[in-house]
N, C-alpha and C positions, 0 to 999 in steps of 0.2 A: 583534196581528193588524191587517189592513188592512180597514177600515170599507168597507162595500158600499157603492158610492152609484146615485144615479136619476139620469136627466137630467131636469129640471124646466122646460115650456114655458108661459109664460104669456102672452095678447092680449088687450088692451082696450085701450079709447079713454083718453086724455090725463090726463083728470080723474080719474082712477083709478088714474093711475099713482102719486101720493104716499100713499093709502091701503096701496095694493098694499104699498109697500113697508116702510112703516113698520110692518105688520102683521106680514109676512114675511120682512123681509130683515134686522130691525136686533139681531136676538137673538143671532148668531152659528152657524145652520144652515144658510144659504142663502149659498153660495157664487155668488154675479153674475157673468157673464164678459160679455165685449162680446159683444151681440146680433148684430153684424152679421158676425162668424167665423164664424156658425150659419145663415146664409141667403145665397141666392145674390143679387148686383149686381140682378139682372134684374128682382128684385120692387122696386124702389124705393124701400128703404128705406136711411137714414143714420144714423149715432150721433146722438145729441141733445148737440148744443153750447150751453150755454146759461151765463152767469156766473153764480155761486152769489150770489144773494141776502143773504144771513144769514152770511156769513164775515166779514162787516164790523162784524154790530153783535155777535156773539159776540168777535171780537177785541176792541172797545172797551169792552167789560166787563171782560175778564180784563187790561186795561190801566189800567181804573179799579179795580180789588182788587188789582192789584200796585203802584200808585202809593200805596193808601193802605193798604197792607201788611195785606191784609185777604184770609182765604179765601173761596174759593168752594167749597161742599160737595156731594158729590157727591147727582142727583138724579133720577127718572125723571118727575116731573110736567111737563106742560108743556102750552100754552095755544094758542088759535090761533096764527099768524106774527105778527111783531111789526110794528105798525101805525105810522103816521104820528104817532098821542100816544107812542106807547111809544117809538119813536127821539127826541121831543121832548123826554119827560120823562128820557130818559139822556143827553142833551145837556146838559140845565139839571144835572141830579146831576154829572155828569163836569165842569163847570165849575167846581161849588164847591168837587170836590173838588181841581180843577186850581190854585184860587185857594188853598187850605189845603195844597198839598201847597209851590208856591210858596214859601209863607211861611215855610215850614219849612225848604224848601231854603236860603234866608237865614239862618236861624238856624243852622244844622246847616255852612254857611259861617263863620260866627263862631264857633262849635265848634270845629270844626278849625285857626282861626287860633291862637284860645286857646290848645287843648291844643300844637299846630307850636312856640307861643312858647314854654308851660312847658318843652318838651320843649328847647329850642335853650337857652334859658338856663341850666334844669339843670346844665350844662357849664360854666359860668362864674360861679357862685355867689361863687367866692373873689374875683373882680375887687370890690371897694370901693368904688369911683368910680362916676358918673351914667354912665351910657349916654350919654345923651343929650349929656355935655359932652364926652365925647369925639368923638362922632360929630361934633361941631358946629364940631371941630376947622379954622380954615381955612387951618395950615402943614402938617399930620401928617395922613397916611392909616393908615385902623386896618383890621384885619383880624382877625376870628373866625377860628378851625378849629382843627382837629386836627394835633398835629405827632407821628409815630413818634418811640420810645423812638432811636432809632437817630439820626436826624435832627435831634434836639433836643442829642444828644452833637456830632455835625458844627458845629452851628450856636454852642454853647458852645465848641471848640476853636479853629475856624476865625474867626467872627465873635465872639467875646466883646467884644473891644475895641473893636469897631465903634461907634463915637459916634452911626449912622445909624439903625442897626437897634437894636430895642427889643421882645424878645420877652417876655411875661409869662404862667408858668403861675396858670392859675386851679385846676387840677383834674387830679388824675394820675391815671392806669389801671396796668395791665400792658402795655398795647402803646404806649401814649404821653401826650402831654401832652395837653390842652383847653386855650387862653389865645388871648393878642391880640398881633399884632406890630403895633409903629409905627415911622414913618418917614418924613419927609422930603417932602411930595408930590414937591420934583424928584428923588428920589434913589428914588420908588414903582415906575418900571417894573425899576430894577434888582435892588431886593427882593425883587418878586414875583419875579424869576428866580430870585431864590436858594434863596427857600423853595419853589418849584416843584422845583428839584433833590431839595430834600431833605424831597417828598417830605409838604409839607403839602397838607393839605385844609379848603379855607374851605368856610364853612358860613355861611349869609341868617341875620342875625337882625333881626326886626321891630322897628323903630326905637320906642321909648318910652322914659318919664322915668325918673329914678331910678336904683337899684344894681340888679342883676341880680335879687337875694334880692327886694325891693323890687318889680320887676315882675311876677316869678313871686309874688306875692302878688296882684298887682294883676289879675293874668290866671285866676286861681282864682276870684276874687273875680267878676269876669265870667264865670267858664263855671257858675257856682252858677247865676247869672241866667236865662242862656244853656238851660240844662238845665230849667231847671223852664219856660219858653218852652217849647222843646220839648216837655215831657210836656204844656203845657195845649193848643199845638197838635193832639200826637196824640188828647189828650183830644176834641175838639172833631169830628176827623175819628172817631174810630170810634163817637161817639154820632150824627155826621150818616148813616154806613156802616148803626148798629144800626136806626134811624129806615126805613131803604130795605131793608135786607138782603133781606125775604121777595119782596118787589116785583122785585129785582133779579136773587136766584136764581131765580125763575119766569121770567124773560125769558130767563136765562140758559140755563136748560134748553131754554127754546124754542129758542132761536139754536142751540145744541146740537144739539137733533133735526132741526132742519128744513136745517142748513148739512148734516149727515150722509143725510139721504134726496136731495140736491139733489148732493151727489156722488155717488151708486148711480144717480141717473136716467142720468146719462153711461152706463152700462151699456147704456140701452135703448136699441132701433134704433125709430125713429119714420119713417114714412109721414102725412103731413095730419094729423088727429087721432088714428091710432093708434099702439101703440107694443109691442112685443116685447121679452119677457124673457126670458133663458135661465141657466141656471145648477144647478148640483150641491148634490145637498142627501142627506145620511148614508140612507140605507135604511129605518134605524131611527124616525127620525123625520118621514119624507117623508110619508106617512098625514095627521099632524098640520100640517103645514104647505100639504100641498096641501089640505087641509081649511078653512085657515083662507083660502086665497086664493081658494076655491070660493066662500066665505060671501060676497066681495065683490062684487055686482051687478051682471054685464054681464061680467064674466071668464071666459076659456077658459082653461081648464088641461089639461095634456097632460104625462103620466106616463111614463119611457119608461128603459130599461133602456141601460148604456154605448155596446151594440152600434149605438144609432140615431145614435152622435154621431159617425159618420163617421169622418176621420180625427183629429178631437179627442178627445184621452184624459182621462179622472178625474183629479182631485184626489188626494192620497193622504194620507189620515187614517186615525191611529196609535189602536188603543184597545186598553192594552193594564192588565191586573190593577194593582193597588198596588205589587205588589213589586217589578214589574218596569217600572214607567213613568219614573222615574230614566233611566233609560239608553235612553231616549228619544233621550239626550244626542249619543250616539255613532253611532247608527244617522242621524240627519241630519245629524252632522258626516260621516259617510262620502258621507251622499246617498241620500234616502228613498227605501223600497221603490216601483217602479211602480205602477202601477193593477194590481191582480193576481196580483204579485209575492208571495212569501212574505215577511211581516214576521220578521226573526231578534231581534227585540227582546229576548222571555223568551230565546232562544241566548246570546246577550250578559251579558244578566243572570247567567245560571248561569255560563257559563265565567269571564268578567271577574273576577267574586267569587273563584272560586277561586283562580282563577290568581294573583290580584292575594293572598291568603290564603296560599298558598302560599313566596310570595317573601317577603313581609315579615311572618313570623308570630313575632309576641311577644304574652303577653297583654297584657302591661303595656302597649306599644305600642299593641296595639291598641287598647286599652276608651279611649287617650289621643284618639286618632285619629278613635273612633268620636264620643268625646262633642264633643271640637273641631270635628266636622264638622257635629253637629246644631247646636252652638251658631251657626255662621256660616249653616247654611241657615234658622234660623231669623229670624237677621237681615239677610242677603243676600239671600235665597229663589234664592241660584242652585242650577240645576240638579247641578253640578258637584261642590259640596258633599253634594246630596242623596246623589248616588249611595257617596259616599265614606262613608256611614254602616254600610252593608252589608259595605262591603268592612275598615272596621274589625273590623264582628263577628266575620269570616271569619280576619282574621290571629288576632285571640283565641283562634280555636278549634284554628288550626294551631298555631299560640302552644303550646298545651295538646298536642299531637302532641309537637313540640319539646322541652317542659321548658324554655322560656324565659319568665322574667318580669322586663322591661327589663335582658335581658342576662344576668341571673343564671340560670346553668344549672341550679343544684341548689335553688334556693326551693322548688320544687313539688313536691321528692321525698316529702315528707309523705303530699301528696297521692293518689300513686300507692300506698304503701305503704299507706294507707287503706280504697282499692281492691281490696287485696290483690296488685297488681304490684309486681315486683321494680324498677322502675324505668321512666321514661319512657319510652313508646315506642318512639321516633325521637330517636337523638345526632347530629344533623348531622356536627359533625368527625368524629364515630368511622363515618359512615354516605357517604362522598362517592359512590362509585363506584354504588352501591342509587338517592342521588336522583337521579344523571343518568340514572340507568336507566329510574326511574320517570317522569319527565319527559321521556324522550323516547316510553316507550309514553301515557303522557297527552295526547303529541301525535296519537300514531299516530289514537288514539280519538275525537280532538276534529277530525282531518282527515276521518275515515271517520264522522266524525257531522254535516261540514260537506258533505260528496255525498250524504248521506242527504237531509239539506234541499235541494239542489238537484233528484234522484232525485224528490222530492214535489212540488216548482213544477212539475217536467215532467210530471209523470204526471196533478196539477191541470187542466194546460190540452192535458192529453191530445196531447203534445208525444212520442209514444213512441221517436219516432228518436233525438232529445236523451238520452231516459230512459233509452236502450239504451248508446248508442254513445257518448256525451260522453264528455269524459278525466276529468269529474266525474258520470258516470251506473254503470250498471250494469255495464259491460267495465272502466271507468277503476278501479271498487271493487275488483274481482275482481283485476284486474293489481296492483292497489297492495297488496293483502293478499297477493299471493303475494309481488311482491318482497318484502315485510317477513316473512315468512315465511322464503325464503331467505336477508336478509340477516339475519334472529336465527341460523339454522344456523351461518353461517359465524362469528357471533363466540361460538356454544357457548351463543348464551340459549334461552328458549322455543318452540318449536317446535309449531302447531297443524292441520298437515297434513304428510303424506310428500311426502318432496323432490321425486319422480320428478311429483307432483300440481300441486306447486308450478312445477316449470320448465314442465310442458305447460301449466297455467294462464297463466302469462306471456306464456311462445311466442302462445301461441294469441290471450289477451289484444291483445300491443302490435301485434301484425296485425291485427287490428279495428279499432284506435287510427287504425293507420295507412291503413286504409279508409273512417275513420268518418264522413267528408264523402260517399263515393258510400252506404255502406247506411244511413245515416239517413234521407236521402229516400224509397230504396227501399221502407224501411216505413211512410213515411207518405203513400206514392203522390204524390211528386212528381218530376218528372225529378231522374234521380241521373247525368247525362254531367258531367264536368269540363270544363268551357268554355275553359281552353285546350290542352286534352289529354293525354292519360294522362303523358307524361313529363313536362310542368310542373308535373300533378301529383303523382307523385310525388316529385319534388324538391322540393317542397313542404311535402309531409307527412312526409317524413322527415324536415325540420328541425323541424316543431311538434311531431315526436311525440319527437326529443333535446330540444324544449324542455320537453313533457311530464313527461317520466322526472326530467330535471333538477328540476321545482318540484314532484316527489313526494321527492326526494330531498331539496333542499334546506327545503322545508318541513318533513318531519319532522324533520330535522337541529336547525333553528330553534328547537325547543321545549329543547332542549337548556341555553337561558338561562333557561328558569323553573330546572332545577336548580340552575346557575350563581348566579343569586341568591340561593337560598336560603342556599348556601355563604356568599356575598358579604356577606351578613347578619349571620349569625354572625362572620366574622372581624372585620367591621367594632367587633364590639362586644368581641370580643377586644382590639383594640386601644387602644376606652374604657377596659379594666379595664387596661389595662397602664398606658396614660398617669397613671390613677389611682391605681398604686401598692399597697401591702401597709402598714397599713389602706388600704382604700380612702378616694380623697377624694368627699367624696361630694358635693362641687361640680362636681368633675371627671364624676363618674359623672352626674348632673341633668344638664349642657351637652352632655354626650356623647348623650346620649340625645335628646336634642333636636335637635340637630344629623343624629344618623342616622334620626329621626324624618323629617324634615323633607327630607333628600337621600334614601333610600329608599322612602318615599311617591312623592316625584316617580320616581323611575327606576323601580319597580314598576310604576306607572300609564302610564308610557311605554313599556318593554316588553306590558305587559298590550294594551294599545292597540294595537301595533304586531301583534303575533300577533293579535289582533283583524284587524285590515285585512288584513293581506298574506297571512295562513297560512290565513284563514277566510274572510273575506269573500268575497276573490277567488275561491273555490270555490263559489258556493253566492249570493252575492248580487249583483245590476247597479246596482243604487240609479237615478237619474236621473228620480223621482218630482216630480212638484212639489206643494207642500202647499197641503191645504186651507184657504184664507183666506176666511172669513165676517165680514162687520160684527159687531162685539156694543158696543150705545152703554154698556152695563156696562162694559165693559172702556176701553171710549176715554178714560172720564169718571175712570177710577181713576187 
């Protein structure tokens, strides 16, 4: 459902505005909106522009606990605004720690030189010889890198004889060699071209003494050092950290609260010393909140129902039971109910579930589905996940309808036999023609249960000409049950009224339809003339009312693919046990499973979704809500 709210007016002088709000505004009920959308130019009043204070020494906190890799924990204590010693005394902390973090950065430099060396010479362990006497070479230029298996052949065929060039593997792979080519300084730029052909890649190694084996000893031998430097560094910073922490989280918290009240004051419209608050605050809770802004000294408060806020509209906050707050998901990805609007939240919940049960029912599946889902909303906490928990259970149970468990048709026949049934209910293969059947009256049901929700928004805001005459109200129902009424006669199904009832219903119906713009006003006593007269309109309405009939037609048509899937399902897994053979492989049968796990979930959730929006929604919801956003320093600080 959609949360009633108040409009909430508050006046006082200046000094009472940082009270005000910290009292009221920072828990997350007190929706703020700019004060001066709610008063007219003429009284004098302007937004309060002011720079936040305390954004600066809050950020230079959270830049001295990220530098010396240290948390900040979440907190609700907090002290006066932080003073002249207290920006001093973080000044001098932030130093030291800027001096130890420094230091470390140097080392943590040498670190990495280290480990770059180990890591480059690695590759060249078979070389023998100094480094260093090579390098020092002053007729021959050397070269480190990597030469492809491919290229190392070119370079043997074409160059073996070559007196100039001088390539040596140190180290072989499967893709190529590691070693050194030497050469001639005058004859160096020709070299490189050659080995540039073919495709070498030189690689920096850090000039030092000795064989290769020999430095990579010499550079472990230093990063031992190197590392335990580091650990007495870190040591030194998080006892200087432990030394300050309570001092620094109290600051912290302050900078916190008072940068978060010094962005809501923006809210206020201020005049000389006073200042104007406005803002939407739950129904349910406004008592307590105007209560507490009453208790402040010198404060006017004024209590006041949506209708005072002119042409500004409500917030729109969602409260809706446990089972059905998941799918929360879907109804503001479509675009939350208006201020007033019918929430279809719990609609969603029920239908989605089934539907989504319906298309992909295995139990095995499911119970995989359901628990895979708790597992990620547990560690995710996304919404998306939540909902998918439900809709596992729901395949489980159609699963059970079915006689499927991960495919296997007869596992559960025990089962039933148990029960004393001859077998499981519903054979999909053996049942095709019955599920599209079923699923196209499931549509029929879940369209004439989605004007039913509409029929109740209108009759809510006592909207009776809507509630009559919509091609979603009470003529739209009536027409739409008679067409489906005669179009079961003609293909020989169910039949719930005499046909002769049925076409005069219709008749009579889509003339309504095709009126329903002049007699809705009619009865709600507003001019019902057509403005630009009867012939424009009715050429008009006879194309909205072909468009009508068309998206009674093809909407119920649409449900058509929950059958379809169900089919889709089942073959699908025919086709796992085929690939899998007689025995079955039951590697094959695990991959397959998973596989249609995993593409069926998605395409059910996207069907589901889609009959959601276009088959439902569009009957019955407008969405264009905008939510309720309230401060809560709980939730900032998590």
């Amino acid at each position: 459902m959609v949360e009633k709210m108040k409009l909430v007016r508050v006046q006082g002088t200046m000094p009472q505005l940082n009270e005000f709000i910290g009292s009221c505004c920072m828990d997350g009920r007190f929706d703020l909106e700019p004060a001066t959308r709610y008063m007219s130019e003429s009284l004098g009043y302007g937004a309060l522009n002011e720079e936040n204070p305390h954004t600066a020494i809050r950020d230079q906190i959270e830049t001295m606990a990220k530098e010396a890799n240290m948390e900040l924990h979440e907190g609700q204590q907090h002290s006066d605004p932080v003073d002249a010693e207290g920006r001093s005394y973080l000044s001098d902390l932030l130093e030291k720690i800027d001096d130890l973090c420094a230091e470390r950065k140097v080392l943590l430099d040498q670190k990495k030189l280290c480990e770059d060396g180990i890591e480059q010479y690695s590759h060249f362990t078979g070389l023998k010889v100094n480094v260093d006497d090579i390098l020092d070479c002053a007729h021959v230029k050397i070269r480190f890198g990597f030469l492809p298996t491919e290229g190392y052949n070119k370079l043997m065929n074409n160059y073996g004889d070559d007196p100039y060039i001088l390539f040596t593997p140190c180290n072989q792979t499967k893709a190529g060699y590691w070693g050194v080519y030497m050469t001639p300084r005058e004859h160096a730029l020709e070299t490189d071209g050659i080995f540039s052909m073919l495709y070498f890649e030189p690689v920096h190694v850090p000039g030092a003494a000795g064989s290769p084996a020999e430095i990579i000893e010499h550079f472990k031998e230093n990063l031992d050092v190197v590392n335990k430097s580091v650990e007495d560094v870190n040591a030194r910073i998080a006892a200087l950290w432990q030394q300050n922490a309570d001092k620094v989280q109290l600051l912290y918290n302050t900078a916190c609260y008072y940068a978060a009240v010094y962005d809501l004051r923006r809210m206020a419209a201020v005049k000389g010393e006073h200042f104007f608050c406005v803002g939407w605050v739950p129904a349910s809770e406004v008592d307590e909140v105007a209560g507490k802004a009453r208790g402040i000294h010198g404060l006017r408060v004024t209590v006041d129902g949506p209708e005072s806020a002119g042409k500004m509209t409500p917030p729109t906050k969602l409260k809706n039971p446990w089972w059905s707050r998941p799918f929360e998901f879907f109804v503001e990805m479509y675009g939350l109910p208006a201020y007033g609007e019918t929430d279809v939240t719990g609609f969603v919940a029920i239908t989605f579930t089934v539907l989504f049960g319906m298309m992909f029912g295995d139990v095995g599946q499911g119970i995989v589905l359901a628990l895979f889902s708790t597992f990620m909303w547990k560690v995710k906490h996304n919404d998306l996940f939540h909902l998918m928990i439900p809709c596992g259970i729901s395949s489980t149970i159609f699963g059970l309808v079915y006689g499927s468990l991960f495919g296997y048709e007869e596992a559960l026949d025990p089962l039933y036999h148990a029960l004393g049934m001859a077998g499981k209910p519903v054979s999909v293969m053996d049942s095709i023609t019955g599920i599209l059947m079923v699923a196209v009256y499931i549509g029929i049901v879940l369209v004439l249960a989605a004007m039913a929700l509409n029929m109740y928004t209108h009759a809510r805001h006592r909207e009776w000409g809507e509630f009559i005459f919509s091609p979603n109200g009470l003529v739209g129902m009536v027409t739409y049950l008679c067409g489906v009424d005669l179009a079961s006669a003609f293909m020989g199904a169910v039949t719930f009224m005499p046909q002769v009832l049925a076409v005069v219903g219709m008749v009579v119906g889509l003339v309504l339809l095709l009126f329903a713009e002049l007699l809705a006003p009619m009865v709600e006593g507003k001019p019902w003339k057509p403005a630009g007269g009867m012939g424009n309109y009715l050429m008009q309405s006879v194309f909205e009312l072909l468009e009508t009939v068309l998206s009674y037609l093809s909407n119920t048509i649409s449900f058509l693919r929950v059958g379809a899937f169900v089919i889709v399902h089942a073959s699908m897994m025919m086709v796992v046990f085929t690939l899998a053979g007689t025995p079955n492989n039951i590697v094959v049968v695990i991959l397959g499973n998973l596989v249609v796990i995993c593409l069926e979930a998605l395409l059910s959730a996207i069907q589901g979704i889609r009959l959601e929006f276009y088959e439902m929604f569009s009957r019955c919801y407008k969405g264009g809500g905008r939510k309720f956003v309230a401060f809560d320093l709980k939730k900032a600080k998590a």
